[in-house]
Backbone as CSV, one residue per row, in Angstrom:
resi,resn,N_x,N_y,N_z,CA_x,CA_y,CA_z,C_x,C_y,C_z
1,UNK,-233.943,190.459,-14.878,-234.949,189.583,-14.311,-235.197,189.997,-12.855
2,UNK,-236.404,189.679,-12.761,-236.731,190.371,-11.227,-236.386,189.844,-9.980
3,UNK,-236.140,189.617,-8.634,-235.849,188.980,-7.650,-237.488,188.325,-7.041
4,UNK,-238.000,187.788,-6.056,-238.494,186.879,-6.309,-239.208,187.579,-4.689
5,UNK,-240.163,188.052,-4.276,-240.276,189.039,-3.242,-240.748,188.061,-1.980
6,UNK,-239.985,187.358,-1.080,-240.279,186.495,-0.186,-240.251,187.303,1.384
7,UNK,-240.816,188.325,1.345,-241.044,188.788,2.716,-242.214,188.643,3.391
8,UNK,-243.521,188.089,2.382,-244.785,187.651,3.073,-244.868,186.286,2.951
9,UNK,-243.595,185.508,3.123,-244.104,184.015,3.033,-244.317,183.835,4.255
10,UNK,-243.677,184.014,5.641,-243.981,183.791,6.677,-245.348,184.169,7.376
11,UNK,-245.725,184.944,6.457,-246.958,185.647,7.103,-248.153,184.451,6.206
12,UNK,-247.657,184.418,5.200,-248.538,183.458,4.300,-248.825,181.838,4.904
13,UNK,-248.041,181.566,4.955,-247.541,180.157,6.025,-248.144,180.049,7.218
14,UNK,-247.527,181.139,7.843,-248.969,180.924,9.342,-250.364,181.468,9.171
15,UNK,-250.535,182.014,8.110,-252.062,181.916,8.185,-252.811,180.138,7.611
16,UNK,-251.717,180.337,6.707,-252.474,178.910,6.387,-252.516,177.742,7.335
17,UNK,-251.393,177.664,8.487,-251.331,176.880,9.217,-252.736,176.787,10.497
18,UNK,-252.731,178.315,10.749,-253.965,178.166,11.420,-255.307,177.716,10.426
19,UNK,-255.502,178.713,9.069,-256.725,177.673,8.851,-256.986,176.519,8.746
20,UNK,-255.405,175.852,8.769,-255.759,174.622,8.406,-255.924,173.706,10.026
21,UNK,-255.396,174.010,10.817,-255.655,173.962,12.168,-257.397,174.437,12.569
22,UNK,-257.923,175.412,12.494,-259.338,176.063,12.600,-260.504,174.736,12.020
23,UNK,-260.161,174.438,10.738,-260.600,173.648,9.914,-260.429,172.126,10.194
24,UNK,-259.593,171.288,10.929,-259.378,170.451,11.478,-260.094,170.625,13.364
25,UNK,-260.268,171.687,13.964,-260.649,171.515,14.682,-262.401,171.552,14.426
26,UNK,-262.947,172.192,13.905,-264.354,172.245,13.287,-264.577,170.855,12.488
27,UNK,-263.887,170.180,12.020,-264.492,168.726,11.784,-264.125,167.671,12.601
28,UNK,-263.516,167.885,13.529,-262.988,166.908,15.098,-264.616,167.347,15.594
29,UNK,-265.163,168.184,15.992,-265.766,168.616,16.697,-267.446,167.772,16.387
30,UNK,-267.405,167.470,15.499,-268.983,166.345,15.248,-268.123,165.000,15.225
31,UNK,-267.061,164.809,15.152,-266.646,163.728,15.817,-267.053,162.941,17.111
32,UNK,-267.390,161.422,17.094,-267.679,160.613,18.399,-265.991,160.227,18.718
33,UNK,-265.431,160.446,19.539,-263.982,159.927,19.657,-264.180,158.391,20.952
34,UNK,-263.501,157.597,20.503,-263.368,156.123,21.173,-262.503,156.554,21.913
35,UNK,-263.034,156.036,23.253,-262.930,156.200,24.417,-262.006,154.945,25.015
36,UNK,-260.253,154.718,25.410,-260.219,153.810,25.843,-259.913,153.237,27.395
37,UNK,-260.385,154.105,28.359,-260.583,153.668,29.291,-261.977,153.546,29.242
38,UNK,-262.680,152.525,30.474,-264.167,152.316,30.417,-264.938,153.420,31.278
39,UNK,-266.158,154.281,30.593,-266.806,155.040,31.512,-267.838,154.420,32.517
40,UNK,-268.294,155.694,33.245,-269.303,155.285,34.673,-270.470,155.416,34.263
41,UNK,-270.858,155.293,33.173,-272.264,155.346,32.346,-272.595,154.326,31.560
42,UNK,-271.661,153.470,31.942,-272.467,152.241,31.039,-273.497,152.025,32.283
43,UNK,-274.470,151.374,31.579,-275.823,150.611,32.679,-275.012,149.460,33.110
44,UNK,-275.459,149.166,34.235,-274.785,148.026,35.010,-276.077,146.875,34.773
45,UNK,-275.400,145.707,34.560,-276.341,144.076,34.419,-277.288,144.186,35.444
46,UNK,-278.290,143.806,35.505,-279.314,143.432,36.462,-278.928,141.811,36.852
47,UNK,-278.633,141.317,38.081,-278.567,140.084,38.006,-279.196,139.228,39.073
48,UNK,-280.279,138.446,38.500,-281.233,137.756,38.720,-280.690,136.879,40.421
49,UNK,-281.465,136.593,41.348,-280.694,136.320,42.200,-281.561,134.565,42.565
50,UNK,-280.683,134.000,42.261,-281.200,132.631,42.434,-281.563,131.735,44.004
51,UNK,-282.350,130.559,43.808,-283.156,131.066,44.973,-281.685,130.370,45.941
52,UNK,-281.021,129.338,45.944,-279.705,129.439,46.843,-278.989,130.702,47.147
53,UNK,-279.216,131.553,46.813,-278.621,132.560,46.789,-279.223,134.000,47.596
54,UNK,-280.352,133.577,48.180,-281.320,134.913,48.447,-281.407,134.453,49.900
55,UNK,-280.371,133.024,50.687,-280.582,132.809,51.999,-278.966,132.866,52.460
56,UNK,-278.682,132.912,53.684,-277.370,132.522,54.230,-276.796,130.862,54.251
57,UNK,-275.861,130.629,53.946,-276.007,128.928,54.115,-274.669,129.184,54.818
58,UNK,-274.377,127.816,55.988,-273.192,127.859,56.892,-272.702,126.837,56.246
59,UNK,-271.257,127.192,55.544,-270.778,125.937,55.178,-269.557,125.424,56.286
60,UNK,-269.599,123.869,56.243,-268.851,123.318,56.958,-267.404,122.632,56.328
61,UNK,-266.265,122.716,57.436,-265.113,122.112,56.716,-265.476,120.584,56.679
62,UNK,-265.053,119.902,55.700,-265.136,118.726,55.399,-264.363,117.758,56.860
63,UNK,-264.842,116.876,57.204,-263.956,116.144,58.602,-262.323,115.682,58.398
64,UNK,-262.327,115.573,57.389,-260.619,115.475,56.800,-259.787,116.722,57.648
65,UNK,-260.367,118.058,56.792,-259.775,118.633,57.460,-259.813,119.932,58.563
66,UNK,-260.162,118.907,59.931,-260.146,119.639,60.818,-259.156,120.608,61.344
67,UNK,-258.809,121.641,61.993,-258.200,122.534,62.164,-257.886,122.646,63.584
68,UNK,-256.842,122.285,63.667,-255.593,121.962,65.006,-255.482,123.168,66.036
69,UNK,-255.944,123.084,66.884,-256.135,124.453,67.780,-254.526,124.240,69.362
């Protein structure tokens, strides 16, 4: 009976490892991947500025509590 000729398995093995690597990177690649920190491209809110809000107002401490000099 014959012996069993295992001197191209290693060679067999890493080829397959890369195609199968090659082949995993070529379908990653039309991949959208989720992103989990937040990017600098989202559009930022527009926010409407109400009309208290479009003047300076001086606010005052209430007379309770005046502030001890």
């Amino acid at each position: 009976m014959p012996q069993l000729d295992t001197s191209t398995w290693l060679l067999v093995i890493f080829l397959m490892v890369m195609a199968l690597f090659c082949v995993y990177q070529l379908k990653m690649l039309n991949q959208k991947m989720i992103s989990i920190l937040p990017q600098n491209n989202i559009t930022p809110t527009i926010k409407t500025l109400l009309p208290w809000e479009k003047k300076w107002t001086k606010i005052y401490l209430p007379h309770s509590s005046h502030l001890q000099f």
